[in-house]
VOMIVEX-549577 format. One record per atom (N, C-alpha, C): residue number from 1; y, z, x; atom name. Coordinates in steps of 0.2 Angstrom, whole numbers, plus 2048, in hexadecimal, padded with zeros to 3 digits. Example, Ala and Ser with C-alpha at 12.3 -4.5 7.8 and 13.67 -1.06 7.14 Angstrom:
BEGIN
<rec num="1" v="7E4" w="827" u="842" atome="N"/>
<rec num="1" v="7EA" w="827" u="83E" atome="CA"/>
<rec num="1" v="7F0" w="827" u="842" atome="C"/>
<rec num="2" v="7F5" w="823" u="840" atome="N"/>
<rec num="2" v="7FB" w="824" u="844" atome="CA"/>
<rec num="2" v="800" w="827" u="840" atome="C"/>
This chain:
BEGIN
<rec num="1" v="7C4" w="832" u="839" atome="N"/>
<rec num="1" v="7C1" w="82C" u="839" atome="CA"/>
<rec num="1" v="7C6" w="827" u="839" atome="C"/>
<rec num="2" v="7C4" w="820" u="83D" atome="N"/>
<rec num="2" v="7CA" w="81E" u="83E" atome="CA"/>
<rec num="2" v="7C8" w="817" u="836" atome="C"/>
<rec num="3" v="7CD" w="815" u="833" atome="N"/>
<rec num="3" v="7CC" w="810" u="82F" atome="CA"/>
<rec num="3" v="7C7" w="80A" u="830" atome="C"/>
<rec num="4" v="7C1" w="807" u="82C" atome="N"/>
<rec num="4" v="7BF" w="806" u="82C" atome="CA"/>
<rec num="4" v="7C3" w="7FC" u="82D" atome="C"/>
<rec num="5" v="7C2" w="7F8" u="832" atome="N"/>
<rec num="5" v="7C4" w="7F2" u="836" atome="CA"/>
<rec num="5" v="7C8" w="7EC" u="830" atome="C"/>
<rec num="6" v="7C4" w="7ED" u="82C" atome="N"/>
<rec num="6" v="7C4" w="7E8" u="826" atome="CA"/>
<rec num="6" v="7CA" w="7EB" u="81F" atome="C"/>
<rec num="7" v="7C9" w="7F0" u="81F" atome="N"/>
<rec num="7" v="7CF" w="7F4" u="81B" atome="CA"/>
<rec num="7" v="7D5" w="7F5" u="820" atome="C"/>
<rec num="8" v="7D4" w="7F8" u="826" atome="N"/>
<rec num="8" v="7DA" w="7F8" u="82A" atome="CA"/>
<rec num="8" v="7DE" w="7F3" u="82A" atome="C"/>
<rec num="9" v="7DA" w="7EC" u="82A" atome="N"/>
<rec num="9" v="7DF" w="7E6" u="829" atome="CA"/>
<rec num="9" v="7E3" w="7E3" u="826" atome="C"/>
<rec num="10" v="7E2" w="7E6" u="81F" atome="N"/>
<rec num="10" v="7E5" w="7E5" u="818" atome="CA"/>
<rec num="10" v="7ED" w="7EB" u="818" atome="C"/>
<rec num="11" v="7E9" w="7F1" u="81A" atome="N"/>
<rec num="11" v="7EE" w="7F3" u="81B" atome="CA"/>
<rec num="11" v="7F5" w="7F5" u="820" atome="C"/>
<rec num="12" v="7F2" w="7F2" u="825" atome="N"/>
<rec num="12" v="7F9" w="7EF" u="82B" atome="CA"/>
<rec num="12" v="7FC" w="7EA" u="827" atome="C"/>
<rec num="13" v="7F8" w="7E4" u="824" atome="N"/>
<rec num="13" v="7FF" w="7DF" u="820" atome="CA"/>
<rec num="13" v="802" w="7E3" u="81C" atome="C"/>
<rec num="14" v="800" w="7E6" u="818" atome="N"/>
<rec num="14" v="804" w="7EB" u="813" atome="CA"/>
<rec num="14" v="80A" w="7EF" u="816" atome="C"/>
<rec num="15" v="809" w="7F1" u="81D" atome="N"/>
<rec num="15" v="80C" w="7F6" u="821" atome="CA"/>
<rec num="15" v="813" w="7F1" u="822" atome="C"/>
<rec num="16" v="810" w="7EB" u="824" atome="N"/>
<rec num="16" v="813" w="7E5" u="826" atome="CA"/>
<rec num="16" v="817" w="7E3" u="820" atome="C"/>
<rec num="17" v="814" w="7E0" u="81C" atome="N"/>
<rec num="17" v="819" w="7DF" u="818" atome="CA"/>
<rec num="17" v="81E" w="7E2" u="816" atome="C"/>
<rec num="18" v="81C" w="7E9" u="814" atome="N"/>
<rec num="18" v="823" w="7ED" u="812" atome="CA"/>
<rec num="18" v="828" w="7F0" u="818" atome="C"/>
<rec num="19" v="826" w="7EF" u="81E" atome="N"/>
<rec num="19" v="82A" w="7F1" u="822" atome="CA"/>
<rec num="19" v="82E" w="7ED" u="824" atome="C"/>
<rec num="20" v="82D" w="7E6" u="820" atome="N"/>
<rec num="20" v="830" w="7DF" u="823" atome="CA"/>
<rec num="20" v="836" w="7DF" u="81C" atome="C"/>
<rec num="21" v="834" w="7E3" u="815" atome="N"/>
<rec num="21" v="836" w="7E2" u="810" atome="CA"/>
<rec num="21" v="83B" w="7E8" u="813" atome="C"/>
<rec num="22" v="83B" w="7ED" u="814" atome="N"/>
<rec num="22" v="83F" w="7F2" u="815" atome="CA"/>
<rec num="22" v="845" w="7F0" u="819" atome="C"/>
<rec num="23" v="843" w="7ED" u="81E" atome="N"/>
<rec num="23" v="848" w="7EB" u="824" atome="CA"/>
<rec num="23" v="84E" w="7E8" u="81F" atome="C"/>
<rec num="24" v="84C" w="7E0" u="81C" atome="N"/>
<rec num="24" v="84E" w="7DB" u="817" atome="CA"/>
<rec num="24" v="854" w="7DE" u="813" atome="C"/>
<rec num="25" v="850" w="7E3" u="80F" atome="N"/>
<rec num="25" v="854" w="7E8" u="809" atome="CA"/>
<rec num="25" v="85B" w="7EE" u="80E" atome="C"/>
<rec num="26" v="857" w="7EF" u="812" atome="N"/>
<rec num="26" v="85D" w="7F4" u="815" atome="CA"/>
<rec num="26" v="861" w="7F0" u="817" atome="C"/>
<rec num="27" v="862" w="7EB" u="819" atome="N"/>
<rec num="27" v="867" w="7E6" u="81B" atome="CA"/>
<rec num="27" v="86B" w="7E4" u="815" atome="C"/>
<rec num="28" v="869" w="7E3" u="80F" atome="N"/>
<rec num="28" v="86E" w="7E3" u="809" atome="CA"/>
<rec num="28" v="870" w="7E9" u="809" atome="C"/>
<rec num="29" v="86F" w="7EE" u="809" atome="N"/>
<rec num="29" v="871" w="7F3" u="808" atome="CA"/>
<rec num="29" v="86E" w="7F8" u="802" atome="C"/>
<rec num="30" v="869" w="7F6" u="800" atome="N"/>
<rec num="30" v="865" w="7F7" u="7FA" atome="CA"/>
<rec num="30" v="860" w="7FD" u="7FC" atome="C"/>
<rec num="31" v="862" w="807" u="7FE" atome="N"/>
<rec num="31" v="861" w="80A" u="7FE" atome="CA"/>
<rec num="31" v="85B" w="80B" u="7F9" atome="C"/>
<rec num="32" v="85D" w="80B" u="7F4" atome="N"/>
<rec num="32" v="858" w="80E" u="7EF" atome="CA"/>
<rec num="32" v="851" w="809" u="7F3" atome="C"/>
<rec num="33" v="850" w="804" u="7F1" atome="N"/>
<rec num="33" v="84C" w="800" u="7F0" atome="CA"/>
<rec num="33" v="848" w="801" u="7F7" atome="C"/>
<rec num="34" v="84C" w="802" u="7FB" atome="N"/>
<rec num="34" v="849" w="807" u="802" atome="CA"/>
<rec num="34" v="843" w="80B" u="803" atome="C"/>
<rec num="35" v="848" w="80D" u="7FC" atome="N"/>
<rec num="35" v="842" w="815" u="7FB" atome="CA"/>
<rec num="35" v="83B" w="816" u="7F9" atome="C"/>
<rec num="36" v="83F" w="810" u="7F4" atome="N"/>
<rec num="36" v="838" w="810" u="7F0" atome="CA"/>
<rec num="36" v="831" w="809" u="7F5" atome="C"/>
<rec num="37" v="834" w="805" u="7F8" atome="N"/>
<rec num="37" v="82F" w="804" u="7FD" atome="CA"/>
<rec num="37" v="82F" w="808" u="803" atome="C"/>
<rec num="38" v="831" w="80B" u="805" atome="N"/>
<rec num="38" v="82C" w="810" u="80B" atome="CA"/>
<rec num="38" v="829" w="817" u="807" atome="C"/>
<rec num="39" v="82C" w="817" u="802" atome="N"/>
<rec num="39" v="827" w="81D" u="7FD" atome="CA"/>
<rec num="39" v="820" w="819" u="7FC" atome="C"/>
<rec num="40" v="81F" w="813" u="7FC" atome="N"/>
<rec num="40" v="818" w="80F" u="7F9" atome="CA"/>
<rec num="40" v="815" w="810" u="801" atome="C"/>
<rec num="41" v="818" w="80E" u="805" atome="N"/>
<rec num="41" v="816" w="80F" u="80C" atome="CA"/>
<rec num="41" v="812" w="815" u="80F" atome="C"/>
<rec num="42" v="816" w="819" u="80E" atome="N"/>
<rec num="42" v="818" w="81E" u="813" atome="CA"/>
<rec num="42" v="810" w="824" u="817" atome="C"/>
<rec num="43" v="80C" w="822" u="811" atome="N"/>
<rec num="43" v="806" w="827" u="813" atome="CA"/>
<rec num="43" v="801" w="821" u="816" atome="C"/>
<rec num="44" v="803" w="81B" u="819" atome="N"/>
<rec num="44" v="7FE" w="817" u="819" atome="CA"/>
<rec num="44" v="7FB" w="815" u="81E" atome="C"/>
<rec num="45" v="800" w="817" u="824" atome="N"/>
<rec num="45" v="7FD" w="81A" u="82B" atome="CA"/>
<rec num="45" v="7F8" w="822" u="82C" atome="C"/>
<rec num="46" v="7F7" w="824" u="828" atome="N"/>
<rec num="46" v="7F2" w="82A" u="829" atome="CA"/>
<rec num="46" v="7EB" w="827" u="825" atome="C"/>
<rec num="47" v="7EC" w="822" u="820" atome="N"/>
<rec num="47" v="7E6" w="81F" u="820" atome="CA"/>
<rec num="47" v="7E2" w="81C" u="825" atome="C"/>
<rec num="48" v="7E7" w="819" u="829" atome="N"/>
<rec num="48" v="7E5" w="817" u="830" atome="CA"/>
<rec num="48" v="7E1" w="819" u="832" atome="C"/>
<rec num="49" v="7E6" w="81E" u="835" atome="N"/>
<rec num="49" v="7E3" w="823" u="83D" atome="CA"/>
<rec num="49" v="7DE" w="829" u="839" atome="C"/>
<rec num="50" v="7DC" w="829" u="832" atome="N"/>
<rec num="50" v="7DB" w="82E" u="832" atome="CA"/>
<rec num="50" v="7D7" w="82D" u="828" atome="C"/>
<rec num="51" v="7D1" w="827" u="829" atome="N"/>
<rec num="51" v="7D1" w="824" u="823" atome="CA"/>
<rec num="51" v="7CA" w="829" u="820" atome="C"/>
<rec num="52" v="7CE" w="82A" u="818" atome="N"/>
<rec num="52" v="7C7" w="82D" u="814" atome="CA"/>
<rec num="52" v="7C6" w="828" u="80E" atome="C"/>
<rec num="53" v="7C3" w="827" u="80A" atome="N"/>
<rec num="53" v="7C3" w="826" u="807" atome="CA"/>
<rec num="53" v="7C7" w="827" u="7FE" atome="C"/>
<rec num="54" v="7CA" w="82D" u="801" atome="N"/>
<rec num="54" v="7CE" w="830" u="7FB" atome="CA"/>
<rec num="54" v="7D5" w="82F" u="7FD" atome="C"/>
<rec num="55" v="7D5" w="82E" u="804" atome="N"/>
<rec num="55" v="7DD" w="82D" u="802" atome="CA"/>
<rec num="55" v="7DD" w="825" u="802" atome="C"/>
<rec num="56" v="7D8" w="821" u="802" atome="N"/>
<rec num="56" v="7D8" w="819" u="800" atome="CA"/>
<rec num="56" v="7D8" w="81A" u="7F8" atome="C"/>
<rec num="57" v="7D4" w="81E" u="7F4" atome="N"/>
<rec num="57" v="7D8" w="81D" u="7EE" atome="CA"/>
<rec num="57" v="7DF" w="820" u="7EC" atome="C"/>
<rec num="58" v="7E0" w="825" u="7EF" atome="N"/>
<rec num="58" v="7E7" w="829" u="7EE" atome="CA"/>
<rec num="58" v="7EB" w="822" u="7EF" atome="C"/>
<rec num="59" v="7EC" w="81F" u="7F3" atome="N"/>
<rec num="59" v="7F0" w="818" u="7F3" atome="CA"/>
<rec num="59" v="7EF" w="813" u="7EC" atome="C"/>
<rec num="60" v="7E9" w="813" u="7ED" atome="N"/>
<rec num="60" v="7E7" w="80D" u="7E8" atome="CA"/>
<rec num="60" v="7E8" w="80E" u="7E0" atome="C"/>
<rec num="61" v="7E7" w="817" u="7DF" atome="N"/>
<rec num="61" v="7E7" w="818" u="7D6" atome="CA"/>
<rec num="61" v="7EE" w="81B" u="7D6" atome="C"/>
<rec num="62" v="7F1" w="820" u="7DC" atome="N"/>
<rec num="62" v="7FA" w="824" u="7D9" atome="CA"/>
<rec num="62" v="7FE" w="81E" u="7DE" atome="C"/>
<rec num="63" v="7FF" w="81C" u="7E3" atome="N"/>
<rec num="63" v="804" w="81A" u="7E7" atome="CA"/>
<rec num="63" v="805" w="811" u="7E4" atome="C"/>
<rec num="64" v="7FF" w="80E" u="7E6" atome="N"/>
<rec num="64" v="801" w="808" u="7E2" atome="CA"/>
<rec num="64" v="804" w="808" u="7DB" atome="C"/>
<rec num="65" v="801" w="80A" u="7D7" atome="N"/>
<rec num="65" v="804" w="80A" u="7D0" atome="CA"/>
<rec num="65" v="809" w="80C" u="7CE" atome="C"/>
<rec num="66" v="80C" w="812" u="7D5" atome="N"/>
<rec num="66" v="813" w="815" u="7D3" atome="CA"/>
<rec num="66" v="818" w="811" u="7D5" atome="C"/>
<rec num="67" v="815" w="80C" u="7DB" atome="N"/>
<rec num="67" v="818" w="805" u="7DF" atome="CA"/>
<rec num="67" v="819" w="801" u="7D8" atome="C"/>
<rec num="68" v="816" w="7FE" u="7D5" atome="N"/>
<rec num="68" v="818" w="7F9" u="7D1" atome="CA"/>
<rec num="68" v="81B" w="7FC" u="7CC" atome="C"/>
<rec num="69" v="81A" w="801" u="7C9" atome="N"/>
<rec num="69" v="81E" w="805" u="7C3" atome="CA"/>
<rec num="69" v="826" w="806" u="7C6" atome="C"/>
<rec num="70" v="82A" w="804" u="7CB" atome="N"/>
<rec num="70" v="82F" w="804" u="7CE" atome="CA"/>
<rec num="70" v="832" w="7FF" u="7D0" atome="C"/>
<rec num="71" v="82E" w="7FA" u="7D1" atome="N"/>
<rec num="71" v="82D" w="7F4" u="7D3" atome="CA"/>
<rec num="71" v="82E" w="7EE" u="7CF" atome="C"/>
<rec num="72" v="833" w="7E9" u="7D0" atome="N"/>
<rec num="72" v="831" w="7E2" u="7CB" atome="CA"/>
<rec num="72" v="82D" w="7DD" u="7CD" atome="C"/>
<rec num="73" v="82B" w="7D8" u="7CA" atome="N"/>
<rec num="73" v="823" w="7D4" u="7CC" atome="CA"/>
<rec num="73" v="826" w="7D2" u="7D3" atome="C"/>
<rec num="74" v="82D" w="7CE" u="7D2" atome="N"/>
<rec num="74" v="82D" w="7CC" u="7DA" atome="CA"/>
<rec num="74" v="82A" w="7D0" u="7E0" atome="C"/>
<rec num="75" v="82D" w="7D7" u="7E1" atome="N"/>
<rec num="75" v="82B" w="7DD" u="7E4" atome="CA"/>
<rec num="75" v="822" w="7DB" u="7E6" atome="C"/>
<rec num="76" v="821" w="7DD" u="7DC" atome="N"/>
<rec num="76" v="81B" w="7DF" u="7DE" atome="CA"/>
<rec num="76" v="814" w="7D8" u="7E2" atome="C"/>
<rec num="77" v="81A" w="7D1" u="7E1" atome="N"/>
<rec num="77" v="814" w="7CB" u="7E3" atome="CA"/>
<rec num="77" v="813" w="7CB" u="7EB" atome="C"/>
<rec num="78" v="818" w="7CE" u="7EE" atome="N"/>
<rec num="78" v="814" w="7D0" u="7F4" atome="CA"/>
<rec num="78" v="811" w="7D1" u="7F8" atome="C"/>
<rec num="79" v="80C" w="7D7" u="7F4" atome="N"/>
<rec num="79" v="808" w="7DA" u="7F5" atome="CA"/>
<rec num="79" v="801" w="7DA" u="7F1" atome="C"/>
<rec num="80" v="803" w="7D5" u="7EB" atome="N"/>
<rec num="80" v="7FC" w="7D5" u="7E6" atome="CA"/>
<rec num="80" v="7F6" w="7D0" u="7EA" atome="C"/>
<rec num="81" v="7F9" w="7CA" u="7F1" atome="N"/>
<rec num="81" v="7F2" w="7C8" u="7F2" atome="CA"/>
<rec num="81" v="7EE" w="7CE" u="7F8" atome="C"/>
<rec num="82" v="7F3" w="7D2" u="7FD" atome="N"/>
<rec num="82" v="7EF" w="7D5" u="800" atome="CA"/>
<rec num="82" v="7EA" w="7DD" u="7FA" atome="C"/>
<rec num="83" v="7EE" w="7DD" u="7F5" atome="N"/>
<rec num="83" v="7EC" w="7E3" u="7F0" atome="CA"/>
<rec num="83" v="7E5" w="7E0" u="7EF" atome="C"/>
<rec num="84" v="7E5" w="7D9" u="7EC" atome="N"/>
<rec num="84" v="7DF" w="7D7" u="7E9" atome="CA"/>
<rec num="84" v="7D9" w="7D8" u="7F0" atome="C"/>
<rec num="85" v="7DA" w="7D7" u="7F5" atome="N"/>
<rec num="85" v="7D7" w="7D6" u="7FB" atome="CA"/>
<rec num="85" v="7D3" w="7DE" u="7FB" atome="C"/>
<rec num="86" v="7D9" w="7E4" u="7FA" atome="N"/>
<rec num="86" v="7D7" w="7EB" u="7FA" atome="CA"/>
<rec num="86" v="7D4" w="7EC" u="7F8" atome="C"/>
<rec num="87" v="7D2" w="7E8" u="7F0" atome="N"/>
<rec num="87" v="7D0" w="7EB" u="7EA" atome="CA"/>
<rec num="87" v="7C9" w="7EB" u="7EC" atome="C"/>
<rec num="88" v="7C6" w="7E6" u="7EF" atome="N"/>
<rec num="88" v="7BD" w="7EA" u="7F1" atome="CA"/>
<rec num="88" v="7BB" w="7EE" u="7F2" atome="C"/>
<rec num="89" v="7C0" w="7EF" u="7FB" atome="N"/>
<rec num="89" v="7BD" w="7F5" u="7FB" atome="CA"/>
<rec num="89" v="7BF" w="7FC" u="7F7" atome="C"/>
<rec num="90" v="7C3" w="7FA" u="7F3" atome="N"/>
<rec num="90" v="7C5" w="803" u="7EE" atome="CA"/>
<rec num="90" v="7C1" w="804" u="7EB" atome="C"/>
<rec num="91" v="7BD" w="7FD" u="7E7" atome="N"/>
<rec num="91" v="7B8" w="7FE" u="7E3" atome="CA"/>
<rec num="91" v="7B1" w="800" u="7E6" atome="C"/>
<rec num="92" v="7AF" w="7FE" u="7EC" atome="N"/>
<rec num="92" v="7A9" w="7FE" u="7F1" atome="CA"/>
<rec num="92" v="7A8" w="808" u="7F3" atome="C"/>
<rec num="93" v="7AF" w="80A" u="7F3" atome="N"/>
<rec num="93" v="7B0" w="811" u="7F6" atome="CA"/>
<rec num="93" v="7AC" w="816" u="7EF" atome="C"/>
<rec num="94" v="7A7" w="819" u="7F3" atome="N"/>
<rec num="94" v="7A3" w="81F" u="7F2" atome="CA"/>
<rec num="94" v="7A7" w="822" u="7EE" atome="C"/>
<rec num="95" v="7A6" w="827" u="7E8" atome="N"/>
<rec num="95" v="7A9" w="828" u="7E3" atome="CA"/>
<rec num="95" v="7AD" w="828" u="7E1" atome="C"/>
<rec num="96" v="7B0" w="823" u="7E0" atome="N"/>
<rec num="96" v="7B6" w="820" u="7DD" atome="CA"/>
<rec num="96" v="7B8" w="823" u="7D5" atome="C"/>
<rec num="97" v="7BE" w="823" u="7D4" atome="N"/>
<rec num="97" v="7C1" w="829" u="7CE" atome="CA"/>
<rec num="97" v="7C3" w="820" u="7CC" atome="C"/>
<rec num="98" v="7C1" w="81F" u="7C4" atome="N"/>
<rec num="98" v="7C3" w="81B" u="7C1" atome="CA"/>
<rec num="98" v="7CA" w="81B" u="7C0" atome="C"/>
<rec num="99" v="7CD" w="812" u="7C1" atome="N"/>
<rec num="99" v="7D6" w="814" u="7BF" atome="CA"/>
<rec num="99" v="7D6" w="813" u="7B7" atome="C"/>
């Protein structure tokens, strides 16, 4: 099933942003920090093409959290106004595992 219009939105800026940060960071030379933004990234085109509901929290409760647990605030202010945007619908999704 293909991602749902409104959530895919959110998630291209996020694609978008990090792949703007990535670019940025690879140009200092700042490998690590590479990694650990395309690690935040990386499974967020199969949401896409291919959206459940589980892998929206999979993102929401392990991979963001493990993003900012990595991340300093600057990093993380990037991405806290589209995050707040996503938070709807993570709470709205059909059995939702309490974080």
């Amino acid at each position: 099933m293909n991602c749902p219009a409104d959530i895919a939105g959110i998630i291209v800026e996020i694609l978008r942003a990090g792949i703007l940060r990535i670019r940025n960071t690879a140009g200092s030379g700042n490998a690590a920090r590479c990694a650990i933004e395309a690690d935040h990234l990386h499974n967020l085109p199969q949401l896409l093409s291919n959206y459940a509901p589980e892998l929206l929290r999979y993102y929401w409760e392990i991979e963001k959290p493990s993003y900012i647990s990595r991340s300093s605030q600057s990093d993380v202010a990037l991405f806290e106004p589209l995050w707040k945007e996503l938070a709807s619908h993570v709470t709205d999704t059909p059995d939702r595992v309490p974080a």
